[in-house]
C-alpha positions as semicolon CSV with decimal commas, in nm:
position;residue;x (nm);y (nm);z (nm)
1;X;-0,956;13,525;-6,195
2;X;-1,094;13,681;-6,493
3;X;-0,913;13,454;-6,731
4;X;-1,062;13,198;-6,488
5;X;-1,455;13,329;-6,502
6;X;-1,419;13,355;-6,871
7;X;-1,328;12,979;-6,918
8;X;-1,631;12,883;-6,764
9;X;-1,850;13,120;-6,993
10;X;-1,712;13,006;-7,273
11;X;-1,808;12,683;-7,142
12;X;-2,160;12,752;-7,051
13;X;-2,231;12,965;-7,378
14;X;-2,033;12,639;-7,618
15;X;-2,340;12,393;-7,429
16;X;-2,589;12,678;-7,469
17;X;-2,531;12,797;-7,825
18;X;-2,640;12,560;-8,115
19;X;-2,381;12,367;-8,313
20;X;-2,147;12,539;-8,502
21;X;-2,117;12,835;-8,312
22;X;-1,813;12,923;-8,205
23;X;-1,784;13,038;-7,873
24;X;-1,420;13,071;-7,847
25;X;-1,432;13,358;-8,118
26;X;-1,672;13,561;-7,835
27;X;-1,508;13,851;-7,676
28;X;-1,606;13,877;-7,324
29;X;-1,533;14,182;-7,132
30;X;-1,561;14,320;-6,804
31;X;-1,633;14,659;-6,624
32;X;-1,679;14,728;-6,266
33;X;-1,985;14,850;-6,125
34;X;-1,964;15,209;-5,970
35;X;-2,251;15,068;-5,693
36;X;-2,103;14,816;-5,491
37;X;-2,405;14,606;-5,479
38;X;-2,427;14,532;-5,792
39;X;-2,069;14,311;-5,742
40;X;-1,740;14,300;-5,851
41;X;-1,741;14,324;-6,199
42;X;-2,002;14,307;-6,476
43;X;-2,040;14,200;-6,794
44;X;-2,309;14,263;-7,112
45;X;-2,217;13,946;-7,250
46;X;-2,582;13,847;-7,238
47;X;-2,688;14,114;-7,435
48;X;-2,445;14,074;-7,706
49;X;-2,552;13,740;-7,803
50;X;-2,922;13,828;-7,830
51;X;-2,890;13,898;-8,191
52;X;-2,635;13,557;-8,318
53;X;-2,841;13,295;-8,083
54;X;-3,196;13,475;-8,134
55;X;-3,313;13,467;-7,760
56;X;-3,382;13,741;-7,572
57;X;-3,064;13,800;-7,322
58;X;-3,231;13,792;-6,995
59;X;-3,305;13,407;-7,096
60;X;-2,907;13,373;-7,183
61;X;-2,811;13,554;-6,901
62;X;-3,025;13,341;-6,683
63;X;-2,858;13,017;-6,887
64;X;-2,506;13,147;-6,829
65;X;-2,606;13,199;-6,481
66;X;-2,696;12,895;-6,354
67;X;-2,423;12,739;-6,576
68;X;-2,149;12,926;-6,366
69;X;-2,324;12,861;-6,002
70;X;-2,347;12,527;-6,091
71;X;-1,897;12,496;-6,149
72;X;-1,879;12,741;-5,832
73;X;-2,045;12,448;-5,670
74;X;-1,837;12,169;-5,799
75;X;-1,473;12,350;-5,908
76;X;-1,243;12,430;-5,572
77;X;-1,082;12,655;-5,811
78;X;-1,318;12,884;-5,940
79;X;-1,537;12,866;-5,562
80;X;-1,208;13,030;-5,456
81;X;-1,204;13,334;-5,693
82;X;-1,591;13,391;-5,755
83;X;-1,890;13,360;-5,490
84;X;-2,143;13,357;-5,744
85;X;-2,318;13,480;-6,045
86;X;-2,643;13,719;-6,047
87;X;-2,853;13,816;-6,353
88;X;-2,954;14,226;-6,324
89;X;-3,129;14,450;-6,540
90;X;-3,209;14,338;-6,942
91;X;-2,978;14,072;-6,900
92;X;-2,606;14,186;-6,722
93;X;-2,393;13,924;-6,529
94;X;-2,312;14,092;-6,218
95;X;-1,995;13,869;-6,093
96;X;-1,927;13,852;-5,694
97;X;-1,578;13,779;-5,568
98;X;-1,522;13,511;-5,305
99;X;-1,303;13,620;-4,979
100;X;-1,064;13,396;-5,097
101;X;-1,009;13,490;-5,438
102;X;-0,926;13,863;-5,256
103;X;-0,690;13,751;-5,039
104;X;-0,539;13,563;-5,319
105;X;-0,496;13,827;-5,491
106;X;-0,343;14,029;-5,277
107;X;-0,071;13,783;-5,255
108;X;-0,012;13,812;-5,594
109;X;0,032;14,110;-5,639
110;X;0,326;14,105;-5,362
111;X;0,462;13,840;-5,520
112;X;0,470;14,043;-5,863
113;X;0,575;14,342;-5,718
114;X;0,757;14,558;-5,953
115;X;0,594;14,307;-6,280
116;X;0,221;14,369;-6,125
117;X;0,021;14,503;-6,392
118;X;0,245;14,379;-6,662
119;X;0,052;14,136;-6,919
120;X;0,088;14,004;-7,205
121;X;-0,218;14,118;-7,413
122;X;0,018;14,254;-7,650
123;X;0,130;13,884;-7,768
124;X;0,514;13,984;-7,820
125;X;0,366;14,192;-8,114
126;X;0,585;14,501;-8,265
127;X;0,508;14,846;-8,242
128;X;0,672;15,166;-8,395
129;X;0,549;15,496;-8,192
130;X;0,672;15,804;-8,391
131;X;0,651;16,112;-8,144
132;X;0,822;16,476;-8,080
133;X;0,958;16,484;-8,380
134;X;0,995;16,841;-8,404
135;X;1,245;16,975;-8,679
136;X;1,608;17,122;-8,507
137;X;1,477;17,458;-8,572
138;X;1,449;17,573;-8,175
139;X;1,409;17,436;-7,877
140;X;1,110;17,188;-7,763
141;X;0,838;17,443;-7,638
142;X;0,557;17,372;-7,419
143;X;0,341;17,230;-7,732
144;X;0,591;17,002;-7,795
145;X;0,594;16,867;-7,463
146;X;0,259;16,715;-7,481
147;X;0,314;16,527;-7,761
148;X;0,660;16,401;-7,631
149;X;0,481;16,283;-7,300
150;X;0,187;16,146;-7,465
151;X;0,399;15,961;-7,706
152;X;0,674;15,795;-7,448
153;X;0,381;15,722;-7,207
154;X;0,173;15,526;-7,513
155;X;0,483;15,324;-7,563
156;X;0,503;15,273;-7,176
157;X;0,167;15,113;-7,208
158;X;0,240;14,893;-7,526
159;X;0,534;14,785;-7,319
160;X;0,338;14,681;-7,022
161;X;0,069;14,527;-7,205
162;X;0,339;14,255;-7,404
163;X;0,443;14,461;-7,738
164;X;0,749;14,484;-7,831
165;X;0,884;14,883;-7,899
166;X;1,037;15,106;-8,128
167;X;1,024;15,444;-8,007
168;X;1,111;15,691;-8,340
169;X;1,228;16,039;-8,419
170;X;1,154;16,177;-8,742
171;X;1,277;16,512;-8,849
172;X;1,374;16,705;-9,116
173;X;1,675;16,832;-9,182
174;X;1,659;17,051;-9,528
175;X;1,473;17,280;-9,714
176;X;1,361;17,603;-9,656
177;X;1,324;17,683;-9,270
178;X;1,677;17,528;-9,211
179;X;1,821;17,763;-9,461
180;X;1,624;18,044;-9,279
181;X;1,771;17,928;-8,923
182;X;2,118;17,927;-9,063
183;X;2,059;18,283;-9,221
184;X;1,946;18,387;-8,860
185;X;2,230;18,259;-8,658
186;X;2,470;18,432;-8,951
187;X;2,302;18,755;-8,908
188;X;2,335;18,727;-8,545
189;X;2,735;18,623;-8,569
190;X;2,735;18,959;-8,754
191;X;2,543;19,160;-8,551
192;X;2,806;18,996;-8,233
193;X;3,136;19,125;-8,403
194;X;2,961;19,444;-8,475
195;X;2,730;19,551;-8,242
196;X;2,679;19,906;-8,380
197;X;2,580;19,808;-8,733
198;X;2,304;19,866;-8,944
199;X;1,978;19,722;-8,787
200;X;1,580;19,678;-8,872
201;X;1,270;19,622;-8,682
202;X;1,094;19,285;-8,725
203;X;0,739;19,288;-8,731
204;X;0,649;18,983;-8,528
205;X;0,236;19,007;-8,517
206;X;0,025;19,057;-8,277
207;X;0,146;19,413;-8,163
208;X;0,480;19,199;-8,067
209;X;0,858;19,329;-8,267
210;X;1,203;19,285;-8,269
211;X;1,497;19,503;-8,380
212;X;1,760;19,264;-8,509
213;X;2,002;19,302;-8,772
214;X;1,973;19,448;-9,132
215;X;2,089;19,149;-9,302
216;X;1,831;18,883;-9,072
217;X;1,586;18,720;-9,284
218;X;1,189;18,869;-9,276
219;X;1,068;18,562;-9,093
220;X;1,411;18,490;-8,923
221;X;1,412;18,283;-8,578
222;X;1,463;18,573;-8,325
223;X;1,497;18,315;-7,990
224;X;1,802;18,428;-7,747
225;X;1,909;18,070;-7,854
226;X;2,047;18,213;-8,205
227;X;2,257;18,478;-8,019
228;X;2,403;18,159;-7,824
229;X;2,453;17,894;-8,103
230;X;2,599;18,212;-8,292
231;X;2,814;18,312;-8,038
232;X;2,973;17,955;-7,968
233;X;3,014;17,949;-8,363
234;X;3,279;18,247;-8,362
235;X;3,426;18,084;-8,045
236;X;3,513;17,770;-8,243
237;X;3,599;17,902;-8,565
238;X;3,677;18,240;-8,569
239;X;3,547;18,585;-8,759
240;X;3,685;18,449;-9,077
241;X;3,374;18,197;-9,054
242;X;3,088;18,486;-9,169
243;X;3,295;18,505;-9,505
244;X;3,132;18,071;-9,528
245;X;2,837;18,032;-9,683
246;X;2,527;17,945;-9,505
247;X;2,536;17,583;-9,480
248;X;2,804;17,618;-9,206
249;X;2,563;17,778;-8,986
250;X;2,333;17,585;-9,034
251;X;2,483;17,276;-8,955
252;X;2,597;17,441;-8,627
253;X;2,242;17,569;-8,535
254;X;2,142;17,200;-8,595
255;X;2,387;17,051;-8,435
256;X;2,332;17,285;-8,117
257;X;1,961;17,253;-8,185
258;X;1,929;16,866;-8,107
259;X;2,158;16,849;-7,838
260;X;1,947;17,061;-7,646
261;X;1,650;16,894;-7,761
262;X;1,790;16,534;-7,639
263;X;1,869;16,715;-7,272
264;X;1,516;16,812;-7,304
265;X;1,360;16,519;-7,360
266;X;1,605;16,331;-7,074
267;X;1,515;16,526;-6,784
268;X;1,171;16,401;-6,897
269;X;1,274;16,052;-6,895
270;X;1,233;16,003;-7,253
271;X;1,492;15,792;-7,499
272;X;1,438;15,703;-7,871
273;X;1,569;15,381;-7,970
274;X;1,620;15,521;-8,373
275;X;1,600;15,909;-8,543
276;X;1,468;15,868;-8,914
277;X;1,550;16,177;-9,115
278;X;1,309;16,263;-9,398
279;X;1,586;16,354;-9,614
280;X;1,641;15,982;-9,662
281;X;1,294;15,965;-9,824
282;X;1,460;16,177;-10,177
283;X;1,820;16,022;-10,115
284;X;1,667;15,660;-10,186
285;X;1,431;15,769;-10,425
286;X;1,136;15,680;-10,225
287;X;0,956;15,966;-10,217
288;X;0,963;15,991;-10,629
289;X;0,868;15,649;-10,651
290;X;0,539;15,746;-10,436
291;X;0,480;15,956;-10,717
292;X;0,503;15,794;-10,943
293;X;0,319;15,479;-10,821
294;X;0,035;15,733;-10,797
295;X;0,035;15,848;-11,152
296;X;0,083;15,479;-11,245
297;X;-0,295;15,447;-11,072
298;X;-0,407;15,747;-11,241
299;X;-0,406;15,911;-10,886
300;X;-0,125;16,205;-10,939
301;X;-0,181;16,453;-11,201
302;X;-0,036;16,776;-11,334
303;X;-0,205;17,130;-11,331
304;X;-0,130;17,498;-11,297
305;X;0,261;17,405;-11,267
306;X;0,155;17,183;-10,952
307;X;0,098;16,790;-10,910
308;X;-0,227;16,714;-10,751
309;X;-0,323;16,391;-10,582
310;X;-0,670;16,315;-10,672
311;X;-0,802;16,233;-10,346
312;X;-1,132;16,327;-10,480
313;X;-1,174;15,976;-10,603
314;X;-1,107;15,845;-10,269
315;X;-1,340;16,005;-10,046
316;X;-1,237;16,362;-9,967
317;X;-1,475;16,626;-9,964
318;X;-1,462;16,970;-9,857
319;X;-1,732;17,212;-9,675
320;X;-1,887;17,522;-9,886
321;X;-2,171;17,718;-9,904
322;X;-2,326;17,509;-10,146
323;X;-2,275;17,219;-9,921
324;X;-2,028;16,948;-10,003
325;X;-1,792;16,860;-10,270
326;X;-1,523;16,613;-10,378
327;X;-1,121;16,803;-10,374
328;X;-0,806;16,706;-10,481
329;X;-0,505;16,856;-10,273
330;X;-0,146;16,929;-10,401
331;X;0,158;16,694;-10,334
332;X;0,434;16,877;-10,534
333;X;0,377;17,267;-10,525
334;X;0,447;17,470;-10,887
335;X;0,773;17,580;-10,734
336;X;0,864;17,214;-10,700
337;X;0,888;17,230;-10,359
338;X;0,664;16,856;-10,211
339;X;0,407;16,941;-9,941
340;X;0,442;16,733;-9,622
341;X;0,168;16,482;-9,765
342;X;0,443;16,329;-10,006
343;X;0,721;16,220;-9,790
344;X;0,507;16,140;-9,490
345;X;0,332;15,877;-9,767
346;X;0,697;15,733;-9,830
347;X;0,789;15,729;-9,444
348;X;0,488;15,538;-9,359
349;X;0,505;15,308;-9,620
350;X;0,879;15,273;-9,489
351;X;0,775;15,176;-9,149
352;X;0,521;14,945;-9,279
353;X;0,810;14,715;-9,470
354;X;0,948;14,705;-9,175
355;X;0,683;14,459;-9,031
356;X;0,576;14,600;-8,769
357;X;0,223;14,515;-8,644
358;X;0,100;14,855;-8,543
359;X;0,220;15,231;-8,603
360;X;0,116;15,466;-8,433
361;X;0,178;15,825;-8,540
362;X;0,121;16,122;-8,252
363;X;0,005;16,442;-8,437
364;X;-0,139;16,792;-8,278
365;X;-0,473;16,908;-8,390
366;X;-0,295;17,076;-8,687
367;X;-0,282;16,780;-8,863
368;X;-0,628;16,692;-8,806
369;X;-0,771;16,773;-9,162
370;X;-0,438;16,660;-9,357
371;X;-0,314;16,314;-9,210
372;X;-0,590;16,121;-9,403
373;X;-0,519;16,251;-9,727
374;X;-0,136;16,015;-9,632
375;X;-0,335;15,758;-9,502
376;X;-0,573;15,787;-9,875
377;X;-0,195;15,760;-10,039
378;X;-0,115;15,471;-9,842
379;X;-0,408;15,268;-9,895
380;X;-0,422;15,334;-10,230
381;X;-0,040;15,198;-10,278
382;X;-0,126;14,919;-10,141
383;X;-0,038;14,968;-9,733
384;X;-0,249;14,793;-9,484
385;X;-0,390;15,120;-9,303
386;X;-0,557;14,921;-9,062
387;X;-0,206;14,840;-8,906
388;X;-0,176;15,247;-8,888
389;X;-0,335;15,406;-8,546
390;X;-0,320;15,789;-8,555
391;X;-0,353;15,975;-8,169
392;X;-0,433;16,358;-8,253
393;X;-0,419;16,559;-7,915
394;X;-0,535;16,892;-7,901
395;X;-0,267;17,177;-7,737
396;X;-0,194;17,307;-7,453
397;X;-0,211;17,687;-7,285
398;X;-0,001;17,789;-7,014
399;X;-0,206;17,971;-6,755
400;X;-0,127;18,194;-6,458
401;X;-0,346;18,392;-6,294
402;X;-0,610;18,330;-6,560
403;X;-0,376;18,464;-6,821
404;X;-0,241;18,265;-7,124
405;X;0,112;18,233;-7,215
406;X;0,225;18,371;-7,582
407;X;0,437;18,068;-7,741
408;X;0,606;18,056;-8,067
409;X;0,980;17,941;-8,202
410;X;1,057;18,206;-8,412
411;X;0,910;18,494;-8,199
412;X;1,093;18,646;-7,910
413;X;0,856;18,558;-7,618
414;X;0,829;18,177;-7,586
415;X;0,833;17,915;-7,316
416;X;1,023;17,625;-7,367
417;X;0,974;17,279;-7,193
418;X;1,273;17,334;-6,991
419;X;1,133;17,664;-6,854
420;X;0,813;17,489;-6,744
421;X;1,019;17,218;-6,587
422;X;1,254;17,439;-6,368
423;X;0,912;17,630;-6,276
424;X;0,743;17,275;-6,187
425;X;0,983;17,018;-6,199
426;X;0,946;16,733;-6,473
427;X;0,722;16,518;-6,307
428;X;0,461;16,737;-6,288
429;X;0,527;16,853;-6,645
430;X;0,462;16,502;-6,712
431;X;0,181;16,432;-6,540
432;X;-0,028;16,751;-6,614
433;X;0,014;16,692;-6,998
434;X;-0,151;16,334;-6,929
435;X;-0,429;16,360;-6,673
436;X;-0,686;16,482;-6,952
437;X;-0,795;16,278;-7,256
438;X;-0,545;16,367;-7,505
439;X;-0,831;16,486;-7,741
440;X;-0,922;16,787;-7,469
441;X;-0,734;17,060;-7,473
442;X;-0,555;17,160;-7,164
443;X;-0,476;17,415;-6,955
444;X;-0,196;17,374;-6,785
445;X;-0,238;17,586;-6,469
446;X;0,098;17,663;-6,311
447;X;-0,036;17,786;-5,971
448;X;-0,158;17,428;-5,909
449;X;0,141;17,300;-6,046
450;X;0,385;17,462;-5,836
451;X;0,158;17,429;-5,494
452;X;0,261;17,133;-5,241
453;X;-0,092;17,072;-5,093
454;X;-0,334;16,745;-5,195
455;X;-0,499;16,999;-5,459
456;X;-0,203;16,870;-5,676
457;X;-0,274;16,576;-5,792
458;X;0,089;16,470;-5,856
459;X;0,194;16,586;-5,474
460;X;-0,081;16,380;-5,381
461;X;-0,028;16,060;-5,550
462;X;0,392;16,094;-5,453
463;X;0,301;16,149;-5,099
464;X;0,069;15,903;-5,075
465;X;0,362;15,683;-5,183
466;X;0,573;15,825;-4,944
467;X;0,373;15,791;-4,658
468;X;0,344;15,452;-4,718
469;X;0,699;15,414;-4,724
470;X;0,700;15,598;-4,418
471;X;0,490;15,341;-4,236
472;X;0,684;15,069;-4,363
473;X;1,046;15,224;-4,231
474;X;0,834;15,285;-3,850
475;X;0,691;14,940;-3,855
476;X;1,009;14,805;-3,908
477;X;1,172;14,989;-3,584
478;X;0,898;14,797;-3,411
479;X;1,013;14,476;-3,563
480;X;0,705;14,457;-3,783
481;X;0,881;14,371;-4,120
482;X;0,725;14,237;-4,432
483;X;0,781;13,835;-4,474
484;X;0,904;13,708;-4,750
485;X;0,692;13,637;-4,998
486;X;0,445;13,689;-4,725
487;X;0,450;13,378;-4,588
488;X;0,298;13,315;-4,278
489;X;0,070;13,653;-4,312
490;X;-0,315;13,564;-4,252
491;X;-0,532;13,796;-4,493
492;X;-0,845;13,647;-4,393
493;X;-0,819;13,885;-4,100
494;X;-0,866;14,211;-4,326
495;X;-1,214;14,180;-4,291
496;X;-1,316;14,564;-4,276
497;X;-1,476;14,739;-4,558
498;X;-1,236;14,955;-4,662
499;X;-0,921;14,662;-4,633
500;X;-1,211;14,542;-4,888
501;X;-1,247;14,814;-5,092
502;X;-0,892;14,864;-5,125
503;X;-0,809;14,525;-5,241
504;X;-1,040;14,552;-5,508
505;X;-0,923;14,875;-5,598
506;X;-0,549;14,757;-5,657
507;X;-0,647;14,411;-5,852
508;X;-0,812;14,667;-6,104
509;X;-0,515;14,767;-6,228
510;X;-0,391;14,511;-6,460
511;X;-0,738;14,637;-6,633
512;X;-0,657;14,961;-6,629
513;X;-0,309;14,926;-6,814
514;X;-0,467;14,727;-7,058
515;X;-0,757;14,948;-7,113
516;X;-0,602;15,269;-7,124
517;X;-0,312;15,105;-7,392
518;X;-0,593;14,966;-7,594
519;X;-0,761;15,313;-7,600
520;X;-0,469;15,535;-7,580
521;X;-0,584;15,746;-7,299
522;X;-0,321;15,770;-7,017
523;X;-0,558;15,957;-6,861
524;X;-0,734;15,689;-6,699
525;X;-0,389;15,526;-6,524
526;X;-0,388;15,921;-6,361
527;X;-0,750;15,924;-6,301
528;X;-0,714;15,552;-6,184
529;X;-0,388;15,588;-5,911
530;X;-0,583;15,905;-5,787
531;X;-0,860;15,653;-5,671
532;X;-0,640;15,347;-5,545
533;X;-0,464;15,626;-5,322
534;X;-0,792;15,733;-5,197
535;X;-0,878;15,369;-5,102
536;X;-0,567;15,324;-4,912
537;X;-0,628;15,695;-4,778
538;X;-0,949;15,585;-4,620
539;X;-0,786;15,207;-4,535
540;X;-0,499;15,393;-4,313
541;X;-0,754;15,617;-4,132
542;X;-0,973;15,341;-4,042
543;X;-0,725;15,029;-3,980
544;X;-0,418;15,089;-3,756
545;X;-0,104;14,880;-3,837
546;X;0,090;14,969;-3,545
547;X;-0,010;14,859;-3,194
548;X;-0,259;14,630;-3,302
549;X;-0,261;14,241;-3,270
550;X;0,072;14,137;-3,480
551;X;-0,126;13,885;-3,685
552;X;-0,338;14,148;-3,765
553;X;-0,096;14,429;-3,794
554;X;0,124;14,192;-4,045
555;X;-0,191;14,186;-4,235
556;X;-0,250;14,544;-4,268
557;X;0,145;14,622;-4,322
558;X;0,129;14,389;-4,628
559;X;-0,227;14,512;-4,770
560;X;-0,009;14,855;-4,707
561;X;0,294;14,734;-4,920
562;X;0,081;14,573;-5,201
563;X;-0,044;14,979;-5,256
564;X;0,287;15,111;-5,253
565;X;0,331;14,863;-5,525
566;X;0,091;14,971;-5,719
567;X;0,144;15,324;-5,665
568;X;0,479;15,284;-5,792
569;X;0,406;15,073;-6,056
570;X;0,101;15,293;-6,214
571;X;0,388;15,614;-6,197
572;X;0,646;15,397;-6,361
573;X;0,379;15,353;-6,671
574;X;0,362;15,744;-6,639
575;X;0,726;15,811;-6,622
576;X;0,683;15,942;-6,311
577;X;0,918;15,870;-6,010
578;X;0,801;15,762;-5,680
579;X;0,986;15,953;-5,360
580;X;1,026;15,693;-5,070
581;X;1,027;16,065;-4,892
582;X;0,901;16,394;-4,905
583;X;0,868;16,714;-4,696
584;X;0,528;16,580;-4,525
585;X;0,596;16,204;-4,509
């Protein structure tokens, strides 16, 4: 309908405009209205066109107006999906749907079923999503989670919306904190063929320490997962091992490391289609030739042992108390040792030879004040940043009871994402690290999590599906089934307000998909499926399917079935499963 409506206006605003303009280059959008009488869906179109046709945009809206009536009048097909067209306010279109066009939609949505809200907005374009992408230093904690679920469900999106996917892991595998994990699980191999040696306390912080074994490194990883990976490491090879250097311990921590984080991320319904490790960057040579493509440009420089990039030629200033001032930052520390800015310049160069149209990078707020000194490096080796989309979510805090949760990898007292998920199952995991914007932080409350009442908003969109599968299996022991294709069913008798309502409410969400994917805020799929279950809510309480007329029943068993539909569909773009039962269906 609204590729339909926007035909037309292109139409009326080509025979409105003078020559030369080009209307087809116009982006018209749509929002709907949050008072019902000002119709079905609006549109500013008017008011964006003041400035290019010089007229004020009441007198365009007016134009487009008539323009519009006028085909409603004279095109069957458009006098099905649109009543008419009403200038409000400054100069807003406020659109009206016809009966028809309803009805017609409802149908296609059944007919779409599991594909409704699937598009093609995307254009068969290619997208690389890099997300978790935590090193194999521990298991994936609760701050990891977010950006795991954030990052699967903006490649959901892309996916619905016609992109094509890459979903990517990049870790790293060297350098210092993997030597310092393999040190740890040594010490604790040690410590587990002689439990009564020497030992040391471990200052941890915050009033927080650990007694651990002499020979454990100051800033060790003290998880009960390094007694485990240490202890299957003398099952498999013996005491003789701890006379090995530290590389074999390593490896085995790393080894043990992912595999627990790929069980972690599968109970969450998340697969990556390729793991890129950074080590790959030095191996080829890439990351040296960053540097020295930068000195080339007279961007890299040497000073106090170090190699700064001079990123104060390229826009980066820092705060003082003199106010502010132009800083360059260091890529290769004096001990030699690159900071992350260096190989992350490499990698994304990487994934930009690869072709792909858009890559999209899922950071925490830690990275906030450093990814644009990559995205300076890129740009000024010649990348096409504007093919590089950055989502930086701020973290989460575990609450119960009004008190935090403590969470670190190397310290002792730490909740993991497979703790929260055996305290509230992994689709609300899921779903609470998506229903706020990603850029607000969140507390995730586990008393609402765990409680089985409508105040959970993930209990109450699952029921809600449930229940409607619940009507469906009653109707059909009646032998009210849903027709094929539903052929025969007359929607012209949903006439009430809320059959209305409702119907609007699930058409919006091929809109939704698209907007949230083109803004990268889930949120507003959750926010969205919270008010199409409403709508049906109020549609059920008001509209009886069984022991009503059977025309009329059919009707309202279909209008039922096209909400299931879309309550299953909006989950699926969530990663979120939808129960056919549950305890109060």
């Amino acid at each position: 309908m609204q590729d339909l409506l926007t035909r037309h206006l292109r139409d009326a605003l080509a025979a409105l405009a003078p020559e030369g303009f080009d209307a087809g280059a116009v982006e018209i959008e749509y929002q709907t209205p949050k008072d019902p009488s000002h119709g079905d869906l609006a549109t500013n179109l008017a008011m964006q066109l003041a400035r290019p046709l010089s007229r004020a945009p009441r007198q365009i809206a007016e134009a487009l107006a008539a323009y519009v009536n006028a085909r409603v009048a004279d095109d069957a097909a458009l006098a099905r999906q649109v009543a008419g067209v009403e200038v409000a306010g400054p100069g807003f279109l406020n659109v009206r749907l016809a009966a028809t066009g309803l009805t017609d939609g409802l149908r296609g949505i059944l007919e779409a079923g599991a594909a409704f809200g699937r598009t093609d907005a995307g254009g068969g374009r290619t997208a690389i999503v890099e997300y978790v992408s935590a090193n194999p230093t521990g298991p994936l904690t609760v701050g990891h989670g977010r950006n795991a679920v954030l990052g699967d469900t903006f490649a959901n999106l892309l996916t619905w919306t016609g992109w094509e996917v890459t979903r990517e892991y990049y870790f790293n595998n060297a350098g210092r904190q993997m030597r310092i994990l393999g040190q740890s699980v040594k010490a604790r191999a040690g410590e587990l063929l002689n439990p009564d040696g020497p030992v040391k306390t471990l200052d941890l912080g915050a009033d927080e320490s650990a007694v651990v074994p002499a020979s454990f490194p100051e800033d060790g990883y003290v998880g009960e997962y390094i007694i485990e990976i240490a202890r299957e490491v003398l099952e498999t090879r013996g005491a003789a091992v701890l006379d090995e250097g530290d590389e074999v311990f390593t490896a085995a921590a790393e080894k043990a490391i992912f595999a627990d984080i790929e069980a972690t991320m599968a109970r969450l319904s998340i697969r990556m289609d390729s793991y890129f490790n950074e080590h790959t960057l030095y191996e080829n040579n890439a990351v040296w030739k960053v540097m020295e493509d930068l000195k080339a440009k007279d961007l890299a420089f040497e000073k106090d042992g170090a190699t700064w990039f001079r990123t104060s030629v390229l826009g980066k200033v820092q705060a003082d108390a003199e106010g502010e001032r132009e800083v360059d930052t260091v890529l290769v520390k004096s001990s030699g040792e690159p900071t992350y800015r260096l190989p992350d310049i490499a990698y994304h160069m990487e994934k930009l030879s690869r072709g792909f149209s858009l890559v999209l990078d899922v950071f925490g707020a830690d990275h906030i004040a450093t990814y644009p000194d990559v995205l300076r490096g890129v740009e000024a080796l010649g990348g096409d940043t504007a093919k590089i989309d950055v989502v930086v979510y701020q973290f989460v805090t575990l609450v119960r009871g009004g008190e935090p949760f403590k969470m670190s990898t190397r310290k002792a007292r730490y909740v993991t994402l497979d703790d929260l998920m055996e305290e509230v199952g992994a689709d609300v995991t899921r779903f609470f690290f998506l229903m706020r914007s990603p850029n607000t932080h969140l507390e995730f409350d586990l008393d609402l999590a765990k409680e089985a009442s409508e105040k959970n908003p993930v209990f109450y969109l699952q029921y809600a599906h449930a229940r409607i599968a619940s009507i469906l299996r009653k109707a059909a022991e009646t032998g009210l089934t849903l027709a094929p294709g539903a052929e025969g069913v007359d929607f012209d008798l949903l006439t009430h307000p809320n059959e209305t309502v409702l119907i609007k409410e699930l058409l919006r969400f091929p809109e939704v998909v698209v907007e949230a994917a083109e803004g990268k805020a889930p949120h507003k799929v959750a926010a969205y499926l919270r008010e199409a279950a409403t709508a049906f809510s109020a549609f059920y309480r008001d509209s009886r399917i069984l022991g009503e007329d059977p025309s009329l029943g059919a009707a309202r068993l279909h209008l039922a079935e096209a909400a299931r539909t879309v309550l299953a569909n909006g989950l699926a773009v969530l990663g979120i499963s939808a129960p056919d039962r549950m305890d109060r269906a």
